[in-house]
Backbone as CSV, one residue per row, in Angstrom:
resi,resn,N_x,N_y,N_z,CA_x,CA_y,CA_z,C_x,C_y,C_z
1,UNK,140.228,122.575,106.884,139.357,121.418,106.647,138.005,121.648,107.332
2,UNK,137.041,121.272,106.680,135.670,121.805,106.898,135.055,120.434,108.054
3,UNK,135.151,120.709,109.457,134.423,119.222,110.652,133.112,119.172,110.711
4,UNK,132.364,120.737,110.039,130.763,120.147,109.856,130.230,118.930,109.560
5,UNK,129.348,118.346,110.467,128.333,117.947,109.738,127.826,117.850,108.721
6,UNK,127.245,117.007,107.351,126.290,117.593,106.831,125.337,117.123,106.870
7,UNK,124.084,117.423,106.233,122.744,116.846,106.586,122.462,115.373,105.594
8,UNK,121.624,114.989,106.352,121.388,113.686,105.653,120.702,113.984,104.556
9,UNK,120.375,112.987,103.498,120.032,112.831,102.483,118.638,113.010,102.645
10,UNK,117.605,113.829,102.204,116.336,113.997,101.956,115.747,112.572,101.593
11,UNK,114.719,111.761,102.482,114.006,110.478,101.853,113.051,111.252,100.854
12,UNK,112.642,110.382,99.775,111.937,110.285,98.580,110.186,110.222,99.258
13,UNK,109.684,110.521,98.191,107.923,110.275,98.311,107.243,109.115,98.800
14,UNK,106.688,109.453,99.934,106.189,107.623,100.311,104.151,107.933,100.829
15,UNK,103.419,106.982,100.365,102.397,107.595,100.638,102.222,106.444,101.743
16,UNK,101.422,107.175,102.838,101.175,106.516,104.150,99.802,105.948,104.363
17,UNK,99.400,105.473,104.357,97.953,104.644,104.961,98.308,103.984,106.145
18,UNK,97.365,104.222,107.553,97.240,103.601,108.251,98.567,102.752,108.805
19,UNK,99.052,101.341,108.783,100.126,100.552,109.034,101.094,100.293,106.859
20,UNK,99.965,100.727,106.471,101.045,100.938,104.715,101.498,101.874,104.783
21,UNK,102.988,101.718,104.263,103.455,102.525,104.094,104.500,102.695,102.869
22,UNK,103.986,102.961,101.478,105.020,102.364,100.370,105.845,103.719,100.030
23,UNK,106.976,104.123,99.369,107.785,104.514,98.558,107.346,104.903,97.020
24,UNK,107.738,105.517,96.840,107.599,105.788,94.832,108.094,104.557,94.922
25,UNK,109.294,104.142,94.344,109.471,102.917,94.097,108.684,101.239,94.126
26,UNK,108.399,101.789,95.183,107.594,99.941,95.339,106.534,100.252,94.796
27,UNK,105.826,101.556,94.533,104.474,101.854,93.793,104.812,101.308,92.926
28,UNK,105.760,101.884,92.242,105.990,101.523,90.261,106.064,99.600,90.202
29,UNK,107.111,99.405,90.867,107.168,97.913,90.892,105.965,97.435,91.090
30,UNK,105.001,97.676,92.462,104.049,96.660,92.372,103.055,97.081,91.056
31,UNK,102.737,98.146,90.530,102.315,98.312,89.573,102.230,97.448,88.084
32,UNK,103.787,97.677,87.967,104.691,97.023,86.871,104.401,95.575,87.162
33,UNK,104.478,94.920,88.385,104.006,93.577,88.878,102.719,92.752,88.263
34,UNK,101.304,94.014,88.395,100.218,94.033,88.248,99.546,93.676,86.719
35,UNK,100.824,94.947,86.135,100.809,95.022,84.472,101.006,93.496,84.058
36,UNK,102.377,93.086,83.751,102.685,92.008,83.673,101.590,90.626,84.086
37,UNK,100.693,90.716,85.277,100.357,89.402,85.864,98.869,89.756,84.652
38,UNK,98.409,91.109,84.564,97.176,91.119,83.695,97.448,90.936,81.914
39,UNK,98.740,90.930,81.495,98.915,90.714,80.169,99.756,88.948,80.195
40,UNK,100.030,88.311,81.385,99.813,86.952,81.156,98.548,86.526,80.775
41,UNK,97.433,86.877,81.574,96.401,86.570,81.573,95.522,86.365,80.242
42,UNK,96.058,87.793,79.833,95.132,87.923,78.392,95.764,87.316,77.238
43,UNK,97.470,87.367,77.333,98.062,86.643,75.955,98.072,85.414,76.037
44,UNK,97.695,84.457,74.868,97.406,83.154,74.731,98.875,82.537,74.797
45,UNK,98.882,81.137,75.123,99.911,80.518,75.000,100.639,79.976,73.721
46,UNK,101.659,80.521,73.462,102.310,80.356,72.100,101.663,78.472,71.665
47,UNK,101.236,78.336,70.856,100.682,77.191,69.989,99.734,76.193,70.863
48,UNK,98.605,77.174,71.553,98.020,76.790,72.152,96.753,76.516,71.331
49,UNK,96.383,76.937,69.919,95.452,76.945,69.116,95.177,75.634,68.124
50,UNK,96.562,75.035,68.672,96.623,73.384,67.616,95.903,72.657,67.668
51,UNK,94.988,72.346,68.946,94.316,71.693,69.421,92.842,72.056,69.017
């Protein structure tokens, strides 16, 4: 039976600024966040033209 150790899991890509510090992940999300809040913006409200 093999009692090694093994090594931990390699963390993923995170870019660092100063006290920021995000992940790939939270990039895409807040991104995806961003997308979404700028195509509320621009699509009209379903039967908002009745008036």
């Amino acid at each position: 039976m093999n009692t090694q150790l093994q090594p931990p899991i390699q963390p993923g890509w995170a870019w660092q600024y100063s006290w920021l510090d995000l992940s790939l992940a939270d990039i895409i999300v807040v991104l995806l966040m961003v997308f979404v809040f700028i195509i509320a913006l621009v699509l009209p409200f379903p039967g908002g033209h009745d008036r």
